[in-house]
N, C-alpha and C positions, 0 to 999 in steps of 0.2 A: 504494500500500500504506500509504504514511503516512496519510491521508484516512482507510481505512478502517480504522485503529488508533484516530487520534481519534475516529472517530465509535462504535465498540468503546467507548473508556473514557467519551466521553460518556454513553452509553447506559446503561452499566455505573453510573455517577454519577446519574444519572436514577431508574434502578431502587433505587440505596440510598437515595435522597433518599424513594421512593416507601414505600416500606417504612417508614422511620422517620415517617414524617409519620401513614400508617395508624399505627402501635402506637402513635404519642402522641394520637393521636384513641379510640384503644382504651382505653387506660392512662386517659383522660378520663372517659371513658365509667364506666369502672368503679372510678372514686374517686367520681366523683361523682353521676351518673343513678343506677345501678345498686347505689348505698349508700342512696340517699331511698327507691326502690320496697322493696329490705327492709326498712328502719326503718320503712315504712308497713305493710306486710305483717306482722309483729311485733305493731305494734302494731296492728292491725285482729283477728289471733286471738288476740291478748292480750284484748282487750276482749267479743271473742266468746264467750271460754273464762270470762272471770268472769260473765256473763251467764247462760252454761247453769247454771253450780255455782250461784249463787242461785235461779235455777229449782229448783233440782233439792233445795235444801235444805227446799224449800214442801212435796218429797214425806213430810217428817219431822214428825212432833210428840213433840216432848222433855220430860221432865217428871222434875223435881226428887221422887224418894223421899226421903231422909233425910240427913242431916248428922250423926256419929261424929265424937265429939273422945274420945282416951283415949290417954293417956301421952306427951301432947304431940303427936298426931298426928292428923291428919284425913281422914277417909274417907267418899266421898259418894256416894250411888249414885242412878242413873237410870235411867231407860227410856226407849228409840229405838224409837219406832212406827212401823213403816211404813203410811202412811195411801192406799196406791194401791193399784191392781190389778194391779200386777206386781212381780215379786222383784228387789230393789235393793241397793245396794251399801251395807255398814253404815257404813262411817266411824267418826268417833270423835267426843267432846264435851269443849269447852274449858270448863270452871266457874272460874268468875272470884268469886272469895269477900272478903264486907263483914265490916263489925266490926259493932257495935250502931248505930252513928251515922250509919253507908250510905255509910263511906270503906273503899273499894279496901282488902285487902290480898294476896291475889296470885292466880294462875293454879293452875288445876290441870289439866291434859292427860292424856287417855286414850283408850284406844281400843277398840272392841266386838271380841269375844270372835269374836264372828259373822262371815263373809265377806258373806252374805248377807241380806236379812231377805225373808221371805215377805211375801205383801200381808196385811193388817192382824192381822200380828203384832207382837212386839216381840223389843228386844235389850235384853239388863238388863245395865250395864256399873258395875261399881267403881270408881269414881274415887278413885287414894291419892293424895294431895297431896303436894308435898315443899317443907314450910314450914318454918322455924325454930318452936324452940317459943314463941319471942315471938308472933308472928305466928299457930302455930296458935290459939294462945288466947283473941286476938282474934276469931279466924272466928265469926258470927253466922250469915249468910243466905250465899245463892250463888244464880247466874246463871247460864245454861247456853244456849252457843251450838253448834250443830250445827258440826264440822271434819274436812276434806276432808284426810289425810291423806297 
């Protein structure tokens, strides 16, 4: 009976040893393999997804209307043309406005009115700035980039 008591706790010793040795091959596994395949994975539809949206910004053609300066404030408006044959998602437009001398003075963000635009329609969107009025005063020109909102 003594023999098979020892060979009971042996065994028993055996299987905890078995056990811990799997979890730390486990607990390995997933610090370390199983962290790189996400961080690749990440970044593989990370790099997929800016891909598509610059594709998909070629479906637009943007175009500066006018430039409003009055009581220190500026107000820009454009139009979002959808230049395909299918109804697409309007987004919005970042205008990045100059002084006379073609120096930066700040952002303007907006967004179309539209959910939608039909094929070669457009979306007429008001850009209001929110400049100091030093800064609005300066604004001369603007620049207008298509933004995925």
């Amino acid at each position: 009976m003594n023999n098979n008591f020892n060979d009971i706790i042996k065994g028993f010793f055996w299987g905890v040893g078995f056990v811990i040795a799997t979890l730390g091959g486990i607990s390995v596994y997933a610090l370390t393999i199983a962290a790189e395949v996400d961080s690749g994975f990440k970044e593989l539809v990370s790099n997929n997804v800016l891909d598509s949206t610059s594709d998909l910004s070629n479906d637009y053609k943007l175009t500066l209307s006018d430039i409003f300066k009055e009581n220190g404030r500026v107000r820009i408006t454009a139009e979002l043309k959808n230049i395909t044959n299918e109804s697409i998602y309007a987004g919005g437009v970042i205008a990045s406005t100059f002084d006379e001398n073609g120096k930066f003075v700040g952002n303007c963000l907006s967004k179309s009115d539209d959910i939608f635009i039909e094929p070669n329609k457009s979306s007429y969107i008001d850009i209001h700035c929110n400049l100091l009025r030093p800064q609005a005063s300066r604004v001369h020109s603007a620049e207008l980039k298509f933004k995925w909102f």
